[in-house]
C-alpha positions as CSV (number, residue, x, y, z in Angstrom):
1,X,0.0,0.0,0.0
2,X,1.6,3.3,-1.5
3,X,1.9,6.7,1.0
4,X,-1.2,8.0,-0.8
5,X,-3.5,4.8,-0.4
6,X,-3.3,4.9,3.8
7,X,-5.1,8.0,4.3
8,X,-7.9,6.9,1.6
9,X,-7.9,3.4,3.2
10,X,-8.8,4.7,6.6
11,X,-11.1,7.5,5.4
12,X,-13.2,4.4,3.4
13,X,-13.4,2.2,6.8
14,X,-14.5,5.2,8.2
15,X,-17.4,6.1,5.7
16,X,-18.4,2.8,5.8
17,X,-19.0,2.4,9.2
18,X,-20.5,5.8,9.8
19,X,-22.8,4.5,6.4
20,X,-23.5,1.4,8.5
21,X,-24.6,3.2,11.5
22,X,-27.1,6.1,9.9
23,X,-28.6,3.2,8.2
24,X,-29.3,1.2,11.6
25,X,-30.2,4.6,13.0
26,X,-32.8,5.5,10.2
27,X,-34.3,1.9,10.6
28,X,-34.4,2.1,13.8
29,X,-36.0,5.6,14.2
30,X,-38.7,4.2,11.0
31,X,-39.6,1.5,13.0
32,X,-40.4,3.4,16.4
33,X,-42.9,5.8,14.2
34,X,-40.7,8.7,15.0
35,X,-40.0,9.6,11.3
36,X,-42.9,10.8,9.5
37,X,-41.6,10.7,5.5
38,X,-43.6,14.0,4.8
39,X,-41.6,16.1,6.3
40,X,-38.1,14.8,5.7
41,X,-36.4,17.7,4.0
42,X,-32.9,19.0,4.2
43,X,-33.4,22.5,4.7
44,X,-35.6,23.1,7.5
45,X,-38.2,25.9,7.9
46,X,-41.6,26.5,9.6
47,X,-43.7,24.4,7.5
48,X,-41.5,20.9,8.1
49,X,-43.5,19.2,10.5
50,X,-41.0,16.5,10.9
51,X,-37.2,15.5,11.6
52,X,-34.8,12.9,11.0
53,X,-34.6,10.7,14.3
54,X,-32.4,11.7,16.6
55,X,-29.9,8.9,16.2
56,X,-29.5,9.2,12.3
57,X,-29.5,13.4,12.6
58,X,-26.5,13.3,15.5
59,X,-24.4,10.8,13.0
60,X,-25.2,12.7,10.2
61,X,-24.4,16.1,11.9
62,X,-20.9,14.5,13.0
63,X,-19.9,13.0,9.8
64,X,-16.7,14.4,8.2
65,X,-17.3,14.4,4.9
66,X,-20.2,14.9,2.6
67,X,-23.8,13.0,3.3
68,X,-26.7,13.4,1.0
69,X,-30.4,11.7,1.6
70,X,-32.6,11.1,-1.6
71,X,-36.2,10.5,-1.8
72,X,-38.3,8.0,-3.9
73,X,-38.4,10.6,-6.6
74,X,-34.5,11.8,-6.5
75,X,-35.4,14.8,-4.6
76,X,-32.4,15.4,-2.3
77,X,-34.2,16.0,0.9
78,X,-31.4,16.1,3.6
79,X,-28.0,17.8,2.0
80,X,-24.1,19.0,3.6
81,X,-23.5,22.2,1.9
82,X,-20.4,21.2,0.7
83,X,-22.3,18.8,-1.7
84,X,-23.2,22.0,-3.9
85,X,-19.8,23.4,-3.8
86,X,-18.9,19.8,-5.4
87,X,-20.8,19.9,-7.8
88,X,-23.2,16.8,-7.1
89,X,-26.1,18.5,-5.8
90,X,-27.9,22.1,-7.2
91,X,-31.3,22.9,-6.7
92,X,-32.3,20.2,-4.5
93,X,-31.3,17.5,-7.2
94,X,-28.7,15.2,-7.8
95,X,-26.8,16.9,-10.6
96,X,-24.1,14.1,-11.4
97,X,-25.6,11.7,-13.8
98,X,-23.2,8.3,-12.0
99,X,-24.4,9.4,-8.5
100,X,-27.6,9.5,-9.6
101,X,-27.7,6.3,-11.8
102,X,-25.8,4.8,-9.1
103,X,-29.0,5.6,-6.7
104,X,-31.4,4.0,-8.5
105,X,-29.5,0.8,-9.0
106,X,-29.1,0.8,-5.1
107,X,-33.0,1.3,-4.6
108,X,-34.2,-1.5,-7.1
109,X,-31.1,-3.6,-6.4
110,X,-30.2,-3.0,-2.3
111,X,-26.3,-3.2,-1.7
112,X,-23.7,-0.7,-1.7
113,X,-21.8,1.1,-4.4
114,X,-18.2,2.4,-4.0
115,X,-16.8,4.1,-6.7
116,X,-14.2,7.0,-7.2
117,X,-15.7,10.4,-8.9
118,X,-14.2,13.5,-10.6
119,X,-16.4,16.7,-10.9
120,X,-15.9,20.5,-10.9
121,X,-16.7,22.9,-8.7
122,X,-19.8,25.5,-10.0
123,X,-18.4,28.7,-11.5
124,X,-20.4,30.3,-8.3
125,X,-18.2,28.9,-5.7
126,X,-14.9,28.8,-7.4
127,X,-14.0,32.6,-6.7
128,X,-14.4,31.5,-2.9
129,X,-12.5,28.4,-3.2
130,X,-9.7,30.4,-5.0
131,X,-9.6,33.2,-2.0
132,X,-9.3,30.4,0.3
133,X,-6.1,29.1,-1.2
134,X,-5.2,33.0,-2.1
135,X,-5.1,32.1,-5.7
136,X,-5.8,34.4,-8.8
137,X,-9.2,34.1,-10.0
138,X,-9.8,31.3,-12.6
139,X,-12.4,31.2,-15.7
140,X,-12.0,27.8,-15.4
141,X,-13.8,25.3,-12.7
142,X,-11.7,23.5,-10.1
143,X,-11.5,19.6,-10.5
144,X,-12.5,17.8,-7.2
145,X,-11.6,14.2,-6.3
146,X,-14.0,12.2,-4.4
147,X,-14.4,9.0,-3.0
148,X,-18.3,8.1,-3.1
149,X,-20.4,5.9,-1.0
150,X,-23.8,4.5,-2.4
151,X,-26.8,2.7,-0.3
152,X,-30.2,2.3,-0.1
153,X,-31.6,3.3,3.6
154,X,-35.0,1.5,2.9
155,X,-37.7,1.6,-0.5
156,X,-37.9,5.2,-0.4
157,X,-34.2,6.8,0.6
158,X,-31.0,6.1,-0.8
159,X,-27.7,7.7,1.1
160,X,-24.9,9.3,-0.4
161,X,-21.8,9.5,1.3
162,X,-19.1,11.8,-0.3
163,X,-15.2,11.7,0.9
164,X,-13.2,14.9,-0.8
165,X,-9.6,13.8,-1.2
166,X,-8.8,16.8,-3.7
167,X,-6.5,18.3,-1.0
168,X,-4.3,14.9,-1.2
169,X,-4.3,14.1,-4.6
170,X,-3.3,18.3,-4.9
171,X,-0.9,18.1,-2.7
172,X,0.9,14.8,-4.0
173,X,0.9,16.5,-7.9
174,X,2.6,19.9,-6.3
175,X,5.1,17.7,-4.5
176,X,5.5,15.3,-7.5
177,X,6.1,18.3,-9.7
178,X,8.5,20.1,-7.1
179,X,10.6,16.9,-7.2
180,X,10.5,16.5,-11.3
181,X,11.1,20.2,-11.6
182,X,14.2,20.2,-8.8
183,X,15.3,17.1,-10.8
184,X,15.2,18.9,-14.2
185,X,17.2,22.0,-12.2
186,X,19.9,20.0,-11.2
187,X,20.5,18.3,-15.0
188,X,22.2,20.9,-16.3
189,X,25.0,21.9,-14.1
190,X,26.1,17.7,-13.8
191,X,25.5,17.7,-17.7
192,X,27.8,20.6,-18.2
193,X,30.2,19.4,-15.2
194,X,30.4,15.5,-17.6
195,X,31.2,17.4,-20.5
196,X,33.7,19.4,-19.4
197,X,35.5,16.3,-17.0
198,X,35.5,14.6,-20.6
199,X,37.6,17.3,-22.4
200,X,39.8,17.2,-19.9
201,X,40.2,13.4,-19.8
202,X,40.6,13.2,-23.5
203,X,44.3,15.1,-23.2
204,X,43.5,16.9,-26.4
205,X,43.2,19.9,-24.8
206,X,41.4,22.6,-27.0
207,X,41.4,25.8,-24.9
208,X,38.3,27.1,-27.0
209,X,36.6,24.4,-26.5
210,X,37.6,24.0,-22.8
211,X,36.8,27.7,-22.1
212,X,33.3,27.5,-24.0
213,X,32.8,24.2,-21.3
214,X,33.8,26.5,-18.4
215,X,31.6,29.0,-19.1
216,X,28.6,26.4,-19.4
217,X,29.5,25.2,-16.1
218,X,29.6,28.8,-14.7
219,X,26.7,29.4,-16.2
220,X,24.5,26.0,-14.7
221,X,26.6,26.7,-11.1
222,X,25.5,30.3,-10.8
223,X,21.6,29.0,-11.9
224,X,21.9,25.8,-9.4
225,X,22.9,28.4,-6.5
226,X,19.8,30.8,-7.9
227,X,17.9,27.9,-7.1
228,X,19.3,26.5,-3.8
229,X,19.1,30.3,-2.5
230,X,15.1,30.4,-3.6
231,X,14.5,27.1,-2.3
232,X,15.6,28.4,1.0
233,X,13.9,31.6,1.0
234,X,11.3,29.4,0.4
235,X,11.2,27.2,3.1
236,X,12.2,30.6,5.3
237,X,8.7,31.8,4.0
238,X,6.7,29.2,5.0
239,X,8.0,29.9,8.9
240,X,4.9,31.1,11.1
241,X,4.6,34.5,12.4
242,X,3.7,35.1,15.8
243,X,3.0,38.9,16.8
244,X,5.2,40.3,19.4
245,X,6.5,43.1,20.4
246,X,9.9,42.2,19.6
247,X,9.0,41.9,15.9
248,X,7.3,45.6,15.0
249,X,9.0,46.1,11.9
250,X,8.3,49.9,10.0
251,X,6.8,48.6,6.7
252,X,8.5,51.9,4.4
253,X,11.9,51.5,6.2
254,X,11.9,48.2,5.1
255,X,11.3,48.4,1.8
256,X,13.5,51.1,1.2
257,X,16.5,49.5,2.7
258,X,16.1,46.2,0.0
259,X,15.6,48.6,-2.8
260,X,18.4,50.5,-2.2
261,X,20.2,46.8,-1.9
262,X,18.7,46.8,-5.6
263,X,19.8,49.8,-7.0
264,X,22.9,48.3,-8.1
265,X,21.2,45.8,-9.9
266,X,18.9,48.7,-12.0
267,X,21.7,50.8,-12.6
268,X,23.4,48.3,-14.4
269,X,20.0,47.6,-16.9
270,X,19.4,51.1,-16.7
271,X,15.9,51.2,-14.9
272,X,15.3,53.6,-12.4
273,X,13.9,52.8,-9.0
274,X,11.7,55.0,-6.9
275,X,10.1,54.3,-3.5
276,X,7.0,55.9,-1.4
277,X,4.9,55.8,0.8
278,X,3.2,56.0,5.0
279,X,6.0,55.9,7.0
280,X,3.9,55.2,10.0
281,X,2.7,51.7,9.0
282,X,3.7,49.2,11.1
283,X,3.8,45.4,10.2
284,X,5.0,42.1,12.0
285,X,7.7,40.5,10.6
286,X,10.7,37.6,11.4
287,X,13.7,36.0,9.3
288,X,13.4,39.0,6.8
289,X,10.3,37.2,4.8
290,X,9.1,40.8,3.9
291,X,12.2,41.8,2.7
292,X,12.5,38.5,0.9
293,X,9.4,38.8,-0.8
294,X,10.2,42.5,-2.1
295,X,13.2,41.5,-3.4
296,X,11.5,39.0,-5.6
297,X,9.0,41.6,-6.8
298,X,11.7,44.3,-7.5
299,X,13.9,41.8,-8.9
300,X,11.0,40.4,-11.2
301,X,10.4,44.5,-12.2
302,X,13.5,44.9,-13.3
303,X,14.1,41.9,-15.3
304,X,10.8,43.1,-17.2
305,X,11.5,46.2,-17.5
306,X,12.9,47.8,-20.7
307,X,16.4,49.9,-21.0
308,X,15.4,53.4,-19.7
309,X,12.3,52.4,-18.0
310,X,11.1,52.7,-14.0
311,X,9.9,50.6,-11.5
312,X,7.9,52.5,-8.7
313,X,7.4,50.7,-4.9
314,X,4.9,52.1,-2.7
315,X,3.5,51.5,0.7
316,X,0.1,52.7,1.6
317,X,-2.3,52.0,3.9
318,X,-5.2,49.5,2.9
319,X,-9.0,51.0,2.2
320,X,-10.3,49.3,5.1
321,X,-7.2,50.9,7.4
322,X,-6.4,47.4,9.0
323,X,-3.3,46.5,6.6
324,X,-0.8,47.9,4.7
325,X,-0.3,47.2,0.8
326,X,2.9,47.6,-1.1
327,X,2.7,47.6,-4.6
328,X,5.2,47.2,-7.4
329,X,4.4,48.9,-9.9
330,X,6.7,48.6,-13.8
331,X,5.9,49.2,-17.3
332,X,7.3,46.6,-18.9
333,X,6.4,43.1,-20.9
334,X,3.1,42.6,-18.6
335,X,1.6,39.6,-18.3
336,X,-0.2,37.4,-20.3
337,X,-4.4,37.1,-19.1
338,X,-4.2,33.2,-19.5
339,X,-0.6,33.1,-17.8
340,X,-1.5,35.1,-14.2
341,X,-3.5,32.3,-13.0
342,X,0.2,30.4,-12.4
343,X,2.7,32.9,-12.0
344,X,2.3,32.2,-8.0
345,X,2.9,28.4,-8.3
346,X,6.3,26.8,-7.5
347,X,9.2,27.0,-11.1
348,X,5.9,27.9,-13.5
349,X,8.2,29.9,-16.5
350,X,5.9,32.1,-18.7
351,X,7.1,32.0,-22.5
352,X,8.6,35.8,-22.7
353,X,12.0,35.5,-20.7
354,X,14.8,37.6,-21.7
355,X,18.7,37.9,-21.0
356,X,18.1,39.3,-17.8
357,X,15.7,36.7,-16.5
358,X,17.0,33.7,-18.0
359,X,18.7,32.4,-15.2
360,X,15.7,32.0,-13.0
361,X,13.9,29.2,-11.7
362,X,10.6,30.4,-11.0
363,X,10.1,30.7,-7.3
364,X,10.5,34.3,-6.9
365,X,6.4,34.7,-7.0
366,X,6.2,31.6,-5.0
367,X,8.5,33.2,-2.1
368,X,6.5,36.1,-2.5
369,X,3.2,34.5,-1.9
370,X,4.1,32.2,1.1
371,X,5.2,35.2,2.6
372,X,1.5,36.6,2.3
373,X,0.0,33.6,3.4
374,X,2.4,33.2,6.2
375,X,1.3,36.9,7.5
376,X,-2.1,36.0,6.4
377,X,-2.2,39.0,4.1
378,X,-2.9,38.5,0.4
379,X,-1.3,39.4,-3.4
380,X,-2.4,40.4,-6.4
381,X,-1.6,41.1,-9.8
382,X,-2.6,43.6,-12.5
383,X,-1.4,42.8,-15.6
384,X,-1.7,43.7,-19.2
385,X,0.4,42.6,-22.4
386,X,2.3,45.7,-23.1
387,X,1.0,47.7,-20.3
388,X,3.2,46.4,-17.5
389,X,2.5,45.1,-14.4
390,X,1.5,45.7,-10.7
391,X,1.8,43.1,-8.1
392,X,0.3,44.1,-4.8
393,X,1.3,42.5,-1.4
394,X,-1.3,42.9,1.4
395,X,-0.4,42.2,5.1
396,X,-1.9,42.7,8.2
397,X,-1.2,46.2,10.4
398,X,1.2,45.2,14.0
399,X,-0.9,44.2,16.5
């Protein structure tokens, strides 16, 4: 049994003894008269004149996942909200044509059905889902993963039993994707380091060629250090804050001390840097995260940014007066519409690098978003091909 199959081992025993259970309890509770059919609905209000029994409505209520009650005529009568956001139940329905054609072979037929489901989450609740997870909003639905449980309670109500595992299968593609794309990083400096150990073995030295091998390996060294750096900065990001005292940190000082650590870096592709702002904004802050995170979006600026251009930083106070934004703001390449929906996830590359950014790996915007998460503050993007961008980090005001 893999890593992955444990967790959805136990969650299955689990569902199917919880499944066991309601059904006793709705027997049970159908056999002492205290369910009247009538007024078995999901969503209570003044006209139901009756409940589940007490037994079935306390597992039910305690359940982890998702449960769903159907009626003789597919009418979903008791519901867990997250079933909508799923996408198996709208309107009081069972929307998914296998859940529902599993139903009706588990009320003519008896038995259980166990069976693995993928569906996407309603255009309505994806914009909440995304906020959750302080993504970028999406056109596109989410996928969800679920492990589904199908019985028949008696002639007239079938249960549903829903177990989400989107979070594990996500997480086990981010971390199967971090290790293929660390992999891939690491090719290129052994590749170049082989080529050049075989030059040198051969004897016949060519010092052209030897030089042009040198300069590969300086070239994958200087990119594998890039990467172990961000991978650190990374991991440095993901380190919890805890407000203190000891950790008030003066939001426009901050970020005027790492660009003026930058300045060199502009100068030398001549963009200009400016900085502004509220210094009396005060933030929380530990291990430099913030200044970690503005460095990526300064750094990203620049690399965007044409010969002559300018990259403005800001710190201002939010709308709502709780929290402080800084944005970076450049006028360079922008960003493609279908392409901002990634630039936050871990090495994503968009198509349009240049000299200056060639050497990245793409966790700059990743460093940059753990640190928001970590302060549990926000970013944003604003982007248009042409039109340049403006990335806007959120975080919370110093308690």
């Amino acid at each position: 049994m893999t890593l992955m199959s444990i967790p959805v081992a136990v969650a299955l025993v689990a569902a199917a003894v919880l499944f066991v259970a309601i059904v006793v309890a709705l027997v049970l509770g159908m056999a002492t008269g205290r369910v009247r059919i009538a007024g078995f609905r999901g969503h209570s209000s003044a006209d139901d004149g009756d409940d589940l029994p007490d037994e079935a409505a306390t597992l039910l209520s305690m359940m982890p996942g998702v449960s769903i009650v159907v009626d003789a005529n597919d009418e979903v009568v008791r519901s867990s909200p997250d079933a909508y956001r799923l996408g198996v139940v709208a309107d009081d329905a069972i929307v998914d044509r296998t859940v529902l054609d599993a139903v009706h072979e588990a009320r003519r037929s008896g038995g259980k059905r166990l069976f693995d489901l993928t569906t996407t989450t309603p255009q309505r609740y994806v914009a909440e889902a995304n906020r959750a997870e302080h993504v970028e909003s999406r056109t596109s639905s989410r996928p969800n993963w679920l492990k589904v449980t199908v019985g028949r309670i008696d002639d007239r109500f079938v249960i549903v039993l829903v177990n989400d595992v989107s979070d594990a299968i996500r997480f086990a593609q981010v971390r199967d994707a971090f290790i293929i794309n660390v992999s891939e990083q690491l090719l290129g400096p052994t590749e170049a380091l082989g080529k050049l150990a075989d030059e040198l073995e051969k004897g016949e030295l060519d010092g052209q060629q030897i030089a042009r091998d040198a300069r590969q390996v300086r070239s994958s060294c200087d990119k594998l250090n890039h990467m172990v750096s961000d991978l650190l900065l990374l991991i440095r990001a993901q380190e919890p804050i805890t407000p203190s005292s000891a950790n008030r940190l003066p939001l426009l000082d901050q970020v005027r001390e790492t660009v003026e650590r930058l300045q060199p870096q502009a100068d030398r592709f001549g963009v200009g840097l400016t900085v502004s702002g509220d210094a009396d904004l005060v933030v929380n802050d530990e291990g430099g995260q913030i200044d970690s995170a503005v460095t990526k979006l300064v750094e990203n600026a620049i690399g965007y940014s044409p010969e002559g251009g300018a990259v403005g930083v800001s710190v201002t106070r939010s709308k709502g007066g709780d929290s402080a934004v800084i944005r970076v703001i450049d006028h360079g390449a922008g960003i493609d519409k279908k392409a901002q929906s990634r630039i936050f996830e871990r090495f994503y590359r968009g198509a349009d690098q240049n000299a200056r950014t060639a050497d990245g790996v793409g966790l700059g915007l990743a460093i940059a978003k753990h640190v928001a998460l970590t302060h549990h503050g926000d970013i944003t993007v604003w982007s248009a091909p042409g039109q340049g961008s403006t990335f806007s980090l959120t975080l919370p005001l110093a308690q």
